[in-house]
N, C-alpha and C positions, 0 to 999 in steps of 0.2 A: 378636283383633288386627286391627287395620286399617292403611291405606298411603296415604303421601302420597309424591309428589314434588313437590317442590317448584322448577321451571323458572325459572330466573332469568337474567340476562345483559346485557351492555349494549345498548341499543337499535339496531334493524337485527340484532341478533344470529341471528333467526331463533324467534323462543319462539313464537309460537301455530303457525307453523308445523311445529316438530318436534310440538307437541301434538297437531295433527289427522294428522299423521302416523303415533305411535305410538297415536292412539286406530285409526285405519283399521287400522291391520296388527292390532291385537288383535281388531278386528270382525272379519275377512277368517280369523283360527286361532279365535273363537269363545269369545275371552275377553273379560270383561265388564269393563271400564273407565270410568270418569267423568274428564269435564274442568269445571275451574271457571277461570271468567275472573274473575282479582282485578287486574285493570288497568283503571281506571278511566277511563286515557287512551284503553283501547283502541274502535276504530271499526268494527272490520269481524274476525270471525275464521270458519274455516270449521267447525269441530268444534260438537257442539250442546253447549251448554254448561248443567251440572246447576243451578251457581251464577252466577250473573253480579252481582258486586258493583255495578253500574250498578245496579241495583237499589235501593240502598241509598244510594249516590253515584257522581254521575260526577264529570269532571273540568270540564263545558259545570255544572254546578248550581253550582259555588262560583267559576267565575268570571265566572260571570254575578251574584253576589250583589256587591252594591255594600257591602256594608258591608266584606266581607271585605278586598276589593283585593289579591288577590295575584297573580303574574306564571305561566306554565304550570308552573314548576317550583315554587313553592311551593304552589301547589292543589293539584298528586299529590300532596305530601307532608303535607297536613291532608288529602287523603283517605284515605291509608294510616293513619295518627293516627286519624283517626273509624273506621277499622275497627276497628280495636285496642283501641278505646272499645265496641264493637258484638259484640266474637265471640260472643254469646250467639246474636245475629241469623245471624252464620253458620255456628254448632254446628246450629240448630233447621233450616237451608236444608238442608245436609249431610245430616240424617235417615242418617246412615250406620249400618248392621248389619256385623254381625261377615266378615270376610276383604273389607271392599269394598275401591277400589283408587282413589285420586282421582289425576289429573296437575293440580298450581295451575300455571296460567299469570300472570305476575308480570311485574312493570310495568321499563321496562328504567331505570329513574333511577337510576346506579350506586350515589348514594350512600346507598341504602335499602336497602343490603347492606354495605359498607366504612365507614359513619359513622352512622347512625341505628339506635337498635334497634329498629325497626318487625320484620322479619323475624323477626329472636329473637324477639320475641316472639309471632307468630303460629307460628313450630315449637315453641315450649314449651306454646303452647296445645295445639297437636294432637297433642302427645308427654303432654297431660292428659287428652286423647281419646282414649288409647289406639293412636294411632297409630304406625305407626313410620316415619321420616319418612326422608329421605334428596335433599341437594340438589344440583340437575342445572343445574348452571353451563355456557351456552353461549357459545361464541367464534368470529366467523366465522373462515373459513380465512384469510380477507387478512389475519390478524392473525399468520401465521405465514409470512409466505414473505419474511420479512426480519424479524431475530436481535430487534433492538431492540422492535419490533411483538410481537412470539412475547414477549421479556421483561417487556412492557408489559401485555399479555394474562393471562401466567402471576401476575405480582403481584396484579393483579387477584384473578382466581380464589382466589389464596391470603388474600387478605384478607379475599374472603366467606367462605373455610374458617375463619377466623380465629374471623370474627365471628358466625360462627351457630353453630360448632359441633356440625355433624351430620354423618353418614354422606353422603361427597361423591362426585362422578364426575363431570369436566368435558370438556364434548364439543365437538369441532371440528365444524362445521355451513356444509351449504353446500358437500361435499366433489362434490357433481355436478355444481356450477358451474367446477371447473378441467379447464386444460387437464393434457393427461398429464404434460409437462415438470412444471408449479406441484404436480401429483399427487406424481407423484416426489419434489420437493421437499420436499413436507412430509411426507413418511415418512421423510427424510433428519432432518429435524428432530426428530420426533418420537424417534427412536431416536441423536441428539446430545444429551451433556451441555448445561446451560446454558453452563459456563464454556468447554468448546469450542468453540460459537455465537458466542461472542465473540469470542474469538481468530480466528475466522474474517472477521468482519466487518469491512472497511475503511472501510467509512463516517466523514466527516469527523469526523460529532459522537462517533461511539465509540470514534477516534482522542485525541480532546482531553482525553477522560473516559476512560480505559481502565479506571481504578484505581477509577472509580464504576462501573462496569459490571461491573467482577470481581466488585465486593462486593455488587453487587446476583443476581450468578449464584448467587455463594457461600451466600446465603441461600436460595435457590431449592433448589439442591441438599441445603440442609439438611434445607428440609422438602420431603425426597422425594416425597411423594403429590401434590404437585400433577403428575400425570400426564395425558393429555389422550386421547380416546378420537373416532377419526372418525368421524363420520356420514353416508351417503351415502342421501338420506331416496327416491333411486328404486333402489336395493338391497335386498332383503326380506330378502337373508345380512350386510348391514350394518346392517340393524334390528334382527333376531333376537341380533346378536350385543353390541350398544349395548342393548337391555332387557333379557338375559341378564345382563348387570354391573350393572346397577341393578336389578335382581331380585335378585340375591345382594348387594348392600349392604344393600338395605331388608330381608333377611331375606325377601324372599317367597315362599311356600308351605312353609316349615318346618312350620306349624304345620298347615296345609292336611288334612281330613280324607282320607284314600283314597276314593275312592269304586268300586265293583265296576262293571266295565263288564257283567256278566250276573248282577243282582239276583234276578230272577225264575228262573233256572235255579237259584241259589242257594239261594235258599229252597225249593226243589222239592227238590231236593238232601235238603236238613235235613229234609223232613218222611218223605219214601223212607226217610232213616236211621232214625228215630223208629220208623217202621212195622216196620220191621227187627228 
C-alpha cells in the first residue's frame, strides 16, 4: 500500500508552504516523505520536489501559444485537463514502491475542486495505484475570525468533501500569524456550533439574511465532519499532532512491517538456541 495526500485550498491559502513544512519535520524524526508539485501556476516552492508537473506543462507554455488564447484561469484549467490526459506520464515520474508517502501540492483554483472533475479524477487514479489517499483542505485563519468568513470557508471545504469523496481533514493555516486575542478567538470558534456563530453575529448583511444564514449553518451542522484542525507550522507539538490525524485517516502504518530494533543480537539469539 502506498499514500497520497493530497493539499488543496484556495489560493494564499498557504499549500506549498505546509508541504515544505511537513516534508522538514518528517526529515528532522527521520521519516522519508516525497513532495510533488502539480501546480502549474506554481513559481517558486521551497521542498525539493520528486514530480514537478512543469515538466510536462506549465501555465507560461499555453499562454504563450497563440492558437490557444486563453486568459490565466482558463490555461490552469487545460493544464489540469492535459494531465488527466497524461497520468501514465505521472504513474512512470512517481516510480513509487510499496509503503512510500507522497504530499501533492495542488493549484489553489477553487473550482478544480467544487465544479470540475479534474481532482476526482487524479484520486481515483491513485486509489488504481494502490494508493490510499486522503484530502488536506487548507484555510487561512482570516477566514475565521468573523462567523460569515468561518461559514464561507466551511462550504467551501464541505464542497471539495463533496466532490472528491475521500478521507478528508481540513486545516486552519497561518495560526503563528495571529495575535493572542485573534488566537483566542478562533478556538472560540472552533469549539461553537455553526448555528450559534450566527446568532452571535450582528453584522448588517446577516441581520437582513438571518433566515439564509440559519439554513446555510443548518446544513453545516448536518454534515458534521466538516471539522477544522489548527496548524501552527513554527510548533513541532502542532505538527506532530495535524500529521498524527492524517496519518490515521490515510490508514498509515497499519500495514507497516515491525521492524526489530536488535536484528543482529536476534539472530545470535536463534542460532545459541539451535546449538542448545
Amino acid at each position: 500500500m502506498k499514500y497520497a495526500q493530497l493539499v488543496m485550498g484556495p489560493a494564499g491559502s498557504g499549500k506549498s508552504t505546509y508541504c515544505n513544512t511537513i516534508y522538514n519535520h518528517c526529515l528532522n524524526v527521520g521519516r522519508h516523505v516525497m513532495c510533488v508539485n502539480l501546480d502549474p501556476a506554481c513559481e517558486h516552492f521551497n521542498y525539493p520536489a520528486s514530480v514537478d508537473i512543469r515538466d510536462l506543462i506549465s501555465l507560461d507554455d499555453v499562454l504563450e501559444d497563440e492558437e490557444l488564447t486563453f486568459g490565466p484561469n482558463g490555461a490552469l484549467v487545460f493544464c489540469m485537463e492535459y494531465l488527466t490526459q497524461n497520468f501514465d506520464w505521472l504513474h512512470e515520474h512517481l516510480n513509487e514502491g510499496e509503503d512510500d508517502y507522497f504530499i501533492f501540492d495542488l493549484p489553489g483554483q477553487i473550482e478544480l475542486y467544487t465544479h470540475l472533475p479534474v481532482m476526482r479524477q487524479l484520486a481515483d487514479a491513485l486509489r488504481g495505484w494502490d494508493f490510499n489517499v486522503c484530502s488536506v483542505f487548507l484555510i487561512d485563519t482570516q477566514f475565521v475570525l468573523d462567523s460569515e468568513k468561518f461559514v464561507s470557508g466551511a462550504l467551501t471545504a464541505l464542497s471539495a468533501m463533496v466532490s472528491l469523496e475521500t478521507p478528508h481533514v481540513n486545516v486552519l493555516t497561518k495560526m503563528d500569524m495571529l495575535s493572542d486575542e485573534n488566537r483566542q478567538l478562533v478556538e472560540e470558534f472552533l469549539e461553537t456550533d455553526p448555528s450559534a456563530l450566527v446568532e452571535l453575529d450582528n453584522h448588517l448583511w446577516n441581520e437582513r439574511h438571518r433566515a439564509l444564514t440559519r439554513s446555510i449553518a443548518q446544513i453545516l451542522e448536518e454534515y458534521s465532519l466538516v471539522k477544522f484542525l489548527p496548524l501552527d507550522s513554527n510548533d513541532e507539538d502542532s505538527i506532530t499532532e495535524a500529521l498524527m490525524v492524517i496519518d490515521n485517516t490515510i490508514q498509515y502504518g497499519e500495514d507497516l512491517e515491525v521492524k526489530d530494533r536488535y536484528p543482529e543480537e536476534t539472530d545470535d539469539q536463534e542460532t545459541n538456541d539451535l546449538n542448545l
